[in-house]
Rosetta silent file (secondary structure, phi, psi, omega in degrees, C-alpha in Angstrom):
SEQUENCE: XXXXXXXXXXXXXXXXXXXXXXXXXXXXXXXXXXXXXXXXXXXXXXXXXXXXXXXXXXXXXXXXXXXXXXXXXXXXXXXXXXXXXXXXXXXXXXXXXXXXXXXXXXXXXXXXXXXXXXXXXXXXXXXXXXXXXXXXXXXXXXXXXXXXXXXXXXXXXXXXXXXXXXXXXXXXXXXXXXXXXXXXXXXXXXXXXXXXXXXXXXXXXXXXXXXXXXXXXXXXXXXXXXXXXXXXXXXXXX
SCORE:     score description
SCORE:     0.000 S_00000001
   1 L     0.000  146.429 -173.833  -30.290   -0.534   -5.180 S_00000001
   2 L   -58.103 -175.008  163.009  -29.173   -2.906   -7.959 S_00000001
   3 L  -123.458  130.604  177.006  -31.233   -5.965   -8.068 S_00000001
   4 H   -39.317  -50.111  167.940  -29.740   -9.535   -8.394 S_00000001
   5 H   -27.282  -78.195 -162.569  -32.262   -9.462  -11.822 S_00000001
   6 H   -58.045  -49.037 -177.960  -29.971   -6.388  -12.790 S_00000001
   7 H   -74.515  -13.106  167.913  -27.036   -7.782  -12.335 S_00000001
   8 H   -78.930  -33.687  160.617  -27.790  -10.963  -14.006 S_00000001
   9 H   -55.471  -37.236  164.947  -28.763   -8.930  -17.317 S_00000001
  10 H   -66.065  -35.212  170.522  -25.037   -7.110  -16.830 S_00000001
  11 H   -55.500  -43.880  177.536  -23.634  -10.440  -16.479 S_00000001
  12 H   -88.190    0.780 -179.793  -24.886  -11.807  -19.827 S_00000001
  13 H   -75.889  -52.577 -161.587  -24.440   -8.604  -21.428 S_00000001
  14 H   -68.243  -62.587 -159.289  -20.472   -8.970  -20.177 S_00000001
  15 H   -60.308  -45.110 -159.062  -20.385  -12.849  -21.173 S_00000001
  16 H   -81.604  -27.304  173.129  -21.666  -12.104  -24.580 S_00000001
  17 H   -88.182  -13.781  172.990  -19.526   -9.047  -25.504 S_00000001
  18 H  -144.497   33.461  162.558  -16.344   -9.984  -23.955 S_00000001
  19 L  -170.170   26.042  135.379  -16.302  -13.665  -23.997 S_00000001
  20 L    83.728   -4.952 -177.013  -17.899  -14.543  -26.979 S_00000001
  21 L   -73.743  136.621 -166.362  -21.018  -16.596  -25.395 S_00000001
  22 L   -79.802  127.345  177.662  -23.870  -17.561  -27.411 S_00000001
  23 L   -48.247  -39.580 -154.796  -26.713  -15.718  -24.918 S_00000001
  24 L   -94.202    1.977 -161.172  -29.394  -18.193  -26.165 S_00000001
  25 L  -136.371   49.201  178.107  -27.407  -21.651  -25.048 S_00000001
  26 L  -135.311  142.781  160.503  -26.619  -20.597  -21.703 S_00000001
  27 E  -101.910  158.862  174.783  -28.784  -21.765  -17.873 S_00000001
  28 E  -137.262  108.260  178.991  -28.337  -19.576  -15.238 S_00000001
  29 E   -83.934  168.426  177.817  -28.341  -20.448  -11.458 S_00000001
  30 E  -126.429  130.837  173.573  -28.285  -18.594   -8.367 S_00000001
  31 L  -105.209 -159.789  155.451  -25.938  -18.633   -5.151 S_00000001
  32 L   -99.220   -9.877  172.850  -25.399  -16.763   -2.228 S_00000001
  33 L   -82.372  -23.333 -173.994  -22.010  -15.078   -3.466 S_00000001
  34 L   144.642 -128.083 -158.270  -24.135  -14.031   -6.716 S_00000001
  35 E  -133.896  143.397  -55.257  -25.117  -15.353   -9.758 S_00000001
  36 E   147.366   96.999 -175.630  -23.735  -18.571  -11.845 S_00000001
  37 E  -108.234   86.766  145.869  -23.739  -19.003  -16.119 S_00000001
  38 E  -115.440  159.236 -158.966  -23.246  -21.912  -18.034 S_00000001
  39 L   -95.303   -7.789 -132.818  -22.676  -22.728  -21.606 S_00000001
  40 L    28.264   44.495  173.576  -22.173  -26.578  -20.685 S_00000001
  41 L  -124.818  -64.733 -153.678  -18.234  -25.560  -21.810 S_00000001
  42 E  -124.981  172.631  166.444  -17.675  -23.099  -19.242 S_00000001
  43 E  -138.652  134.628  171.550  -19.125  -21.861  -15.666 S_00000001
  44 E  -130.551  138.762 -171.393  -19.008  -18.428  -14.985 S_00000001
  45 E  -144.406   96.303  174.207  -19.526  -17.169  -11.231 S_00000001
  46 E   -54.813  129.435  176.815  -20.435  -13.386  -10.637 S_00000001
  47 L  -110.398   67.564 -166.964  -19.610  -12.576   -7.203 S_00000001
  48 L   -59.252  -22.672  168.203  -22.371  -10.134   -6.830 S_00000001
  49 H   -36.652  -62.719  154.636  -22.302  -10.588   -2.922 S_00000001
  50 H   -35.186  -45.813  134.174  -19.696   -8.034   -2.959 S_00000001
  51 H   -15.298  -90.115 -162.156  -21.843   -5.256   -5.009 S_00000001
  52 H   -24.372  -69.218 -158.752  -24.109   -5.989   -2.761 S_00000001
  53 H   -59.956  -23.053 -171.278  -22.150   -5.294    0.526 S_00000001
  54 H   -77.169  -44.972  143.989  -20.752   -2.110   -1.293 S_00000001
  55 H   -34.987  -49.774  167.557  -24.447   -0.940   -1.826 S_00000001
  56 H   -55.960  -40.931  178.853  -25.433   -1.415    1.434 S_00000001
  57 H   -47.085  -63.113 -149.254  -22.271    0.405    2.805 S_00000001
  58 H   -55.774  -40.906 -171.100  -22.962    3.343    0.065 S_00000001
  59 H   -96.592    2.227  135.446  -26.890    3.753    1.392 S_00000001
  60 H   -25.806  -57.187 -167.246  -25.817    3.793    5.081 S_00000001
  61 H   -87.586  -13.300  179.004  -24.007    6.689    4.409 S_00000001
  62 L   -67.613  -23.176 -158.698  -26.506    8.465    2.330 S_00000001
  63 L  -135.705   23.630  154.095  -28.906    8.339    4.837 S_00000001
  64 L    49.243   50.365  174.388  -26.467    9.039    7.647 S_00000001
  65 L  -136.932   55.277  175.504  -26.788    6.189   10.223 S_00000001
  66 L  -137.798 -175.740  165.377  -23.101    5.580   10.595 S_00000001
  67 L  -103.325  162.332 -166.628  -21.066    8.153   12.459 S_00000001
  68 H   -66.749  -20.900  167.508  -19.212   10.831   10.771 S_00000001
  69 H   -53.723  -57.493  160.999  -15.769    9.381   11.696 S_00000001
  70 H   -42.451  -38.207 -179.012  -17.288    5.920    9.753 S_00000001
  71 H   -72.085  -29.325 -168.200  -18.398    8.036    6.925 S_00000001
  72 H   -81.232  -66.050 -156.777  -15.101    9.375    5.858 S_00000001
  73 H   -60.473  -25.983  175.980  -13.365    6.289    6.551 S_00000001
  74 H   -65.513  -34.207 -157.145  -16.026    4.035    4.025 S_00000001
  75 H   -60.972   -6.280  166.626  -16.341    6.676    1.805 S_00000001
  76 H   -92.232  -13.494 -173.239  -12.442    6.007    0.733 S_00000001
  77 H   -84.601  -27.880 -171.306  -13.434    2.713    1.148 S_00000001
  78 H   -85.140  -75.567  124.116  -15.888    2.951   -1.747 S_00000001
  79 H    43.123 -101.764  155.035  -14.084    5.582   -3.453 S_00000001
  80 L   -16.443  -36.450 -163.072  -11.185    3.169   -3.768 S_00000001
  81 L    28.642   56.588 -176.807  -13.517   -0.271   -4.447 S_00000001
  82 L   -96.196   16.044  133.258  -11.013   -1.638   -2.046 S_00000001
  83 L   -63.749  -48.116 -172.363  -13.493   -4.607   -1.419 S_00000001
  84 H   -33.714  -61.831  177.536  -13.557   -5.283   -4.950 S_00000001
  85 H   -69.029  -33.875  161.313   -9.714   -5.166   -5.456 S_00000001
  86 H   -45.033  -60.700 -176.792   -9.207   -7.255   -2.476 S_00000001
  87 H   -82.742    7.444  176.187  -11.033  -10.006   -3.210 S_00000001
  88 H  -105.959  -52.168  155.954  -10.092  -10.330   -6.971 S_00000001
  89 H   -20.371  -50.278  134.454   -6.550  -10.094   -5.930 S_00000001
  90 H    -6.817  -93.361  177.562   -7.097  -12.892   -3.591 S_00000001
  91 H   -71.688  -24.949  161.162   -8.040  -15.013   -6.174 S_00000001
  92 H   -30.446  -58.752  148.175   -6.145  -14.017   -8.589 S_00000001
  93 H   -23.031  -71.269  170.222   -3.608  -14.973   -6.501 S_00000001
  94 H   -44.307  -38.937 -161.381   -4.961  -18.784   -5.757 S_00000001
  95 H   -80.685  -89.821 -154.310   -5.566  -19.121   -9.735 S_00000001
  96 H   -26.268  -64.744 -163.698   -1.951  -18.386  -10.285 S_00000001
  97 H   -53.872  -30.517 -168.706   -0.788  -20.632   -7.498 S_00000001
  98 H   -78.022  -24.457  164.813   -3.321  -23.722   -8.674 S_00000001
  99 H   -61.560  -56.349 -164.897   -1.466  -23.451  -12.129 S_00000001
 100 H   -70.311  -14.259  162.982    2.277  -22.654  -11.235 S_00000001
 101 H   -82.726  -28.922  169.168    1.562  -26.099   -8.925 S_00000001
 102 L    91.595   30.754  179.382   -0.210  -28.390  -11.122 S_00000001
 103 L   -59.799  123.460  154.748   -3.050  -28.492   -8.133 S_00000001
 104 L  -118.283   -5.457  168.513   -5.724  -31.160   -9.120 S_00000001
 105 L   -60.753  -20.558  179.066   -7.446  -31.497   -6.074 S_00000001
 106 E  -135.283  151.816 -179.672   -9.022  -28.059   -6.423 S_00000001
 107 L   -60.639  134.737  176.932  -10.530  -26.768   -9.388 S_00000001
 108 L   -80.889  142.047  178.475   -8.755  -24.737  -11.823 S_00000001
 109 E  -151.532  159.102  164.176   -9.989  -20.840  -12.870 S_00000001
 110 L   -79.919 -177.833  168.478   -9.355  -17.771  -14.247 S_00000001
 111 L  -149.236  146.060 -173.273  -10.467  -14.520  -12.640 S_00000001
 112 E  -142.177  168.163  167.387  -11.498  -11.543  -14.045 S_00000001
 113 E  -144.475  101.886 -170.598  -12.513   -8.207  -12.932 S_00000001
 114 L  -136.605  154.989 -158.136  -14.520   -6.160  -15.387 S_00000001
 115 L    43.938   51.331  169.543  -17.237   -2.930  -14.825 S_00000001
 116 L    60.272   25.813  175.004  -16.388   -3.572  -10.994 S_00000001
 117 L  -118.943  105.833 -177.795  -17.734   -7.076  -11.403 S_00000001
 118 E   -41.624  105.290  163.880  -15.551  -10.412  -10.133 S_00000001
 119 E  -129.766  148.022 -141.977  -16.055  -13.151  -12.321 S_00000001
 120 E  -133.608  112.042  142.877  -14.592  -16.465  -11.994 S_00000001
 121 E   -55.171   90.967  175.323  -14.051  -18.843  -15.072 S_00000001
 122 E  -140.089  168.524 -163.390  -14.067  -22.189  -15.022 S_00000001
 123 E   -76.427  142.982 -173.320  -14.304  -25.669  -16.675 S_00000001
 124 L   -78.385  126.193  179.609  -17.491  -27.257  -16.889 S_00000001
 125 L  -108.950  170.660 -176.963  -16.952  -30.706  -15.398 S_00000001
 126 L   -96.095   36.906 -178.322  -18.919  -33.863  -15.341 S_00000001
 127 L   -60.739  155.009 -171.454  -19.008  -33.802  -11.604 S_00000001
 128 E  -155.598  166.301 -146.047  -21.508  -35.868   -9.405 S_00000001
 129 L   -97.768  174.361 -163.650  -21.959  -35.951   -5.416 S_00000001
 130 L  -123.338  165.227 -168.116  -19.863  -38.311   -4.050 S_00000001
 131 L  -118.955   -8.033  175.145  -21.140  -41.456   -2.298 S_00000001
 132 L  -140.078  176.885 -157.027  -17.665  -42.444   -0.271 S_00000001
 133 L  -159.017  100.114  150.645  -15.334  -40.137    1.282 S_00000001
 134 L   -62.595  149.446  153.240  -11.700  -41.509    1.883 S_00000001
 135 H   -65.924  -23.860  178.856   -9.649  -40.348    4.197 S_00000001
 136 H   -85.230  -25.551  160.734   -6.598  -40.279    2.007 S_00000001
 137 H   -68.327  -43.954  134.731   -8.336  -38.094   -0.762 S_00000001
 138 H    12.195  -83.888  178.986   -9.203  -35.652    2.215 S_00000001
 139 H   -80.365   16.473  169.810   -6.146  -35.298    3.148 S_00000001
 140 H   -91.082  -46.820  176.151   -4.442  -34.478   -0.686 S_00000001
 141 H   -60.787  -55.744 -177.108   -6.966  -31.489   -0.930 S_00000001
 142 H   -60.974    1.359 -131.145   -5.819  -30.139    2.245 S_00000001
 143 H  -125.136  -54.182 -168.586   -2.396  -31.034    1.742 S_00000001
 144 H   -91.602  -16.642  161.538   -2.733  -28.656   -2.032 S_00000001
 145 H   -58.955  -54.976 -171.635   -4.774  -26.294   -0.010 S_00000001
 146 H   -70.581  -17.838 -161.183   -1.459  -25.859    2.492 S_00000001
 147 H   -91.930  -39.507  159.459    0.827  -26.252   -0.099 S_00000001
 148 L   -97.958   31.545  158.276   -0.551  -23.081   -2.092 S_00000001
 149 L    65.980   37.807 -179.636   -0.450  -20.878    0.909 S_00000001
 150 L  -140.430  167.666  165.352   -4.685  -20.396    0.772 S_00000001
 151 E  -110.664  110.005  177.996   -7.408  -21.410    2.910 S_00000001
 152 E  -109.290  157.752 -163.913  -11.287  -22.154    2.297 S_00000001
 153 L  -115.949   33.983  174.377  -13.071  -21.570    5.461 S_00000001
 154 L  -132.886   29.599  169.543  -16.366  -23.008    3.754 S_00000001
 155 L   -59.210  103.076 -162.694  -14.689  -26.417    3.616 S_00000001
 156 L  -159.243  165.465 -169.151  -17.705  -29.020    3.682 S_00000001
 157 L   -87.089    7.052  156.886  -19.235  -31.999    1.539 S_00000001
 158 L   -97.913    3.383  171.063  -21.211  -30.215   -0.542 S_00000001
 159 L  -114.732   39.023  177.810  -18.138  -28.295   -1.964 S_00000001
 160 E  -161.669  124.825 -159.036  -16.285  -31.375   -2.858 S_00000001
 161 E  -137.573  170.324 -170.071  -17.419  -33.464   -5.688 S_00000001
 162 E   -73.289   99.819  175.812  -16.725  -37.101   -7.535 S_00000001
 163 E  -131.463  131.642  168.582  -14.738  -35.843  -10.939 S_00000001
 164 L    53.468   48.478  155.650  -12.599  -38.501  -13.002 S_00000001
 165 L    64.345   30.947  168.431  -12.482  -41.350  -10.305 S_00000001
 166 E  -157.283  159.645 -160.793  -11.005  -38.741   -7.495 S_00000001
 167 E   -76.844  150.739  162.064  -12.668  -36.071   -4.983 S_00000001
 168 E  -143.741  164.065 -158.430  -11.873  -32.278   -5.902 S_00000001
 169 E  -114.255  137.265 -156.435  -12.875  -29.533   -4.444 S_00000001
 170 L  -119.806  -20.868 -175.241  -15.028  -26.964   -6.533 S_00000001
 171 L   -99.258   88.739 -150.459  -16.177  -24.008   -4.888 S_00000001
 172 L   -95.286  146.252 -148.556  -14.396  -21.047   -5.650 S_00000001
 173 L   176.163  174.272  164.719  -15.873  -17.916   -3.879 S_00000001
 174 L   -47.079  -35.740  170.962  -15.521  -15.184   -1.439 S_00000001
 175 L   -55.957    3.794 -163.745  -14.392  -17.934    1.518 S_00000001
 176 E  -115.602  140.030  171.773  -10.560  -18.436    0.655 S_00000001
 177 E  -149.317  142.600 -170.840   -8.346  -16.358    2.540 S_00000001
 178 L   -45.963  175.919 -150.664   -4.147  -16.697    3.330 S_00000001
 179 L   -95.664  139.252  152.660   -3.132  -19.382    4.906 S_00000001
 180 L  -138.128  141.394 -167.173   -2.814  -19.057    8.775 S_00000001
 181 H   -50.581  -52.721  156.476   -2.249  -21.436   11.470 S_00000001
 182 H   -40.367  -32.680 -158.764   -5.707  -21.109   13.593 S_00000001
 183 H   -95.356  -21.858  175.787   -7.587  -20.902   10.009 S_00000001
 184 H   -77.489  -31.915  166.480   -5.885  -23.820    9.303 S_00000001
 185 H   -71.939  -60.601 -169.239   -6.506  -26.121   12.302 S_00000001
 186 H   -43.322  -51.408 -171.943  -10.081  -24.987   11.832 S_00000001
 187 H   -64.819  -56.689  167.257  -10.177  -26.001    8.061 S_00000001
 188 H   -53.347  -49.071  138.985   -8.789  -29.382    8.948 S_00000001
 189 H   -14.416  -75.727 -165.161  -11.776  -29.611   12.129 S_00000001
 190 H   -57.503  -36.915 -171.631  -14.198  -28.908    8.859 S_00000001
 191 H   -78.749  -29.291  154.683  -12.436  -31.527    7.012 S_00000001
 192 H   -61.609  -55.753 -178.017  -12.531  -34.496    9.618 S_00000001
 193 H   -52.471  -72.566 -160.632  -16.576  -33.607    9.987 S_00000001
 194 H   -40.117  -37.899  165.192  -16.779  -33.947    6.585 S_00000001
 195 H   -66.934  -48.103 -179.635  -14.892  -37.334    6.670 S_00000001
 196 H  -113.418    1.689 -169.868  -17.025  -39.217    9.266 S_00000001
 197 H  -127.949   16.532 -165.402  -20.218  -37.000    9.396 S_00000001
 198 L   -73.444   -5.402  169.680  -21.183  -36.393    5.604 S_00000001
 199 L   -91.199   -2.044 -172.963  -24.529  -38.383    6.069 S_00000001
 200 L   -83.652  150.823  154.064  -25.514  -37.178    9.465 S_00000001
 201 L   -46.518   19.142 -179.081  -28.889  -34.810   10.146 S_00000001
 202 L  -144.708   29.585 -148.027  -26.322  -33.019   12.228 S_00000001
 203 H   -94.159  -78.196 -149.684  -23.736  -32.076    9.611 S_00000001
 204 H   -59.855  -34.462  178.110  -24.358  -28.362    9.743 S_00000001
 205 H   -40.522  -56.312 -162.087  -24.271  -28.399   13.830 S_00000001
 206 H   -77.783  -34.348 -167.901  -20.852  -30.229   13.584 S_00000001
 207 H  -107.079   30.790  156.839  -19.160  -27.803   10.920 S_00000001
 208 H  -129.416  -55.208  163.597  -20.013  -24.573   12.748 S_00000001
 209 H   -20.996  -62.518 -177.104  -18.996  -26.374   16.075 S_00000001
 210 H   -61.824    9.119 -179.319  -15.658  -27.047   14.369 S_00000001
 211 H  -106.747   -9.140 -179.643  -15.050  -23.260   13.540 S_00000001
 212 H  -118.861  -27.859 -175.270  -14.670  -22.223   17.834 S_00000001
 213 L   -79.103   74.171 -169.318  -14.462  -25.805   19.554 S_00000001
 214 L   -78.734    9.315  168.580  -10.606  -27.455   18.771 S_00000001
 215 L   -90.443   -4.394 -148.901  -12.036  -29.876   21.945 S_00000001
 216 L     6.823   65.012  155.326  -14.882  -30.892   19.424 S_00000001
 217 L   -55.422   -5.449 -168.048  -17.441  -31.191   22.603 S_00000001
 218 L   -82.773  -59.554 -139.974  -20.202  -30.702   20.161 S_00000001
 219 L   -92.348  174.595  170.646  -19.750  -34.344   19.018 S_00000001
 220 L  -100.100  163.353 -153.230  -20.351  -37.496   20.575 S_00000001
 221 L    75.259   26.396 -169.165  -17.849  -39.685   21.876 S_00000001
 222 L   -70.366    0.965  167.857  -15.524  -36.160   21.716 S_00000001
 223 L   -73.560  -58.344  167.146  -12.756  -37.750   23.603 S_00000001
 224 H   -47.583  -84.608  175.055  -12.626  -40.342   20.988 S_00000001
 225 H   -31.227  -36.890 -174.001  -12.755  -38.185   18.017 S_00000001
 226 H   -47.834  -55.106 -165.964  -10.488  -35.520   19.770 S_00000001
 227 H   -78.380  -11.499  147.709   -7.845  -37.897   19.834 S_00000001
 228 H   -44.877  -62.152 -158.531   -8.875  -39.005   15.703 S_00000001
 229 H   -69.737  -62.613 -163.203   -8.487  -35.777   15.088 S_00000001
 230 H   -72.821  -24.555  174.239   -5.288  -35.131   16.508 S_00000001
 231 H   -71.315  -34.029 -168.386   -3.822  -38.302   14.509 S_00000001
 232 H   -73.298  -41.392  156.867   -5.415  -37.197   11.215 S_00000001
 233 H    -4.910  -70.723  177.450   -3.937  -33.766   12.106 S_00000001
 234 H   -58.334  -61.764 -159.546   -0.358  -35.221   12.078 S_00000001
 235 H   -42.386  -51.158  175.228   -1.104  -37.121    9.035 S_00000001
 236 L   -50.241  -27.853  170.884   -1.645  -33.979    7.263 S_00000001
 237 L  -101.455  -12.453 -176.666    1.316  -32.103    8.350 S_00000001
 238 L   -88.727    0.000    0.000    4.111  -34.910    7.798 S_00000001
């Protein structure tokens, strides 16, 4: 199996031969979708999670602890790299849409897809955590989330950052999927915690509550907030 190591040497191999990056001026971070390169110009974001999951699939079947009905059907699955092509399609998609809209609320990127690897381009900003959280900047990102037909279901305050005196939302990834009405009440749930709860010890309790509970019984006071919630709702949709 590849190793995140390995794949970070194909990544700078990739950067430096087909986007021109000096090798020697670059840091490199790590996420859970995969691994993260900047030049202080650019950010580049491998989405090696996928590899992964394809690798795992691929030694399942090697070692024949799926059933044989399973086996056929991944093995077109692999065959095919119809994770791959999914999710670069995906975003492709969003990157089109954040252009042909003039979205500024979420960051703009390229996408790329090259030796079966997803890599996501984007501008290095002078971003910093944010220390106040309006409600009406809230509700613009979600507004240019609904507006380009996409969803992130990994809406939360650490993916939304202070850039140029307004919040935007930065984390482009494996999480965005079309827009649907359940994924959408849900995203807006994540998006109220994030509005009154981005300082609490209880943050992560409250945004996984918000992905099954539309009563939000998790929080306290949930009568009050329900009926918050249902105003900020409206706001968001007129």
């Amino acid at each position: 199996m590849i190793t995140r190591k390995k794949y970070e040497q194909i990544l700078i191999s990739i950067l430096e031969s087909k986007f021109n990056i000096d090798i020697n001026n670059i840091q490199i971070m790590k996420s859970r979708e995969g691994i993260i390169v900047t030049n202080g110009i650019k950010v580049y974001k491998c989405l090696t999670f996928l590899n992964e999951q394809q690798e795992l699939i691929s030694n399942s079947l090697k070692k024949s602890i799926i059933t044989e009905e399973l086996s056929l059907l991944y093995s077109d699955f692999l065959q095919t790299n119809q994770l791959i092509t999914h999710f670069y399609l995906n975003l492709k998609a969003l990157s089109e849409s954040i252009k042909k809209d003039r979205i500024i609320t979420i960051v703009n990127f390229d996408v790329f897809c090259i030796n079966n690897l997803i890599i996501i381009e984007m501008p290095y900003l002078n971003i910093s955590d944010f220390k106040y959280i309006d409600k009406s900047s809230i509700i613009n990102i979600i507004k240019d989330f609904k507006k380009i037909c996409c969803l992130s279901l990994d809406f939360e305050p650490k993916n939304i950052k202070q850039f140029d005196n307004k919040l935007i939302f930065i984390d482009i990834g494996i999480f965005f999927v079309p827009f649907y009405e359940d994924g959408f009440k849900t995203m807006c749930r994540r998006a109220y915690i994030t509005l009154h709860f981005f300082n609490s010890c209880n943050l992560k309790r409250y945004l996984r509550g918000a992905i099954l509970d539309d009563e939000l019984s998790f929080l306290p006071d949930s009568l009050l907030h329900k009926d918050q919630f249902n105003s900020f709702y409206k706001e968001i949709n007129r």
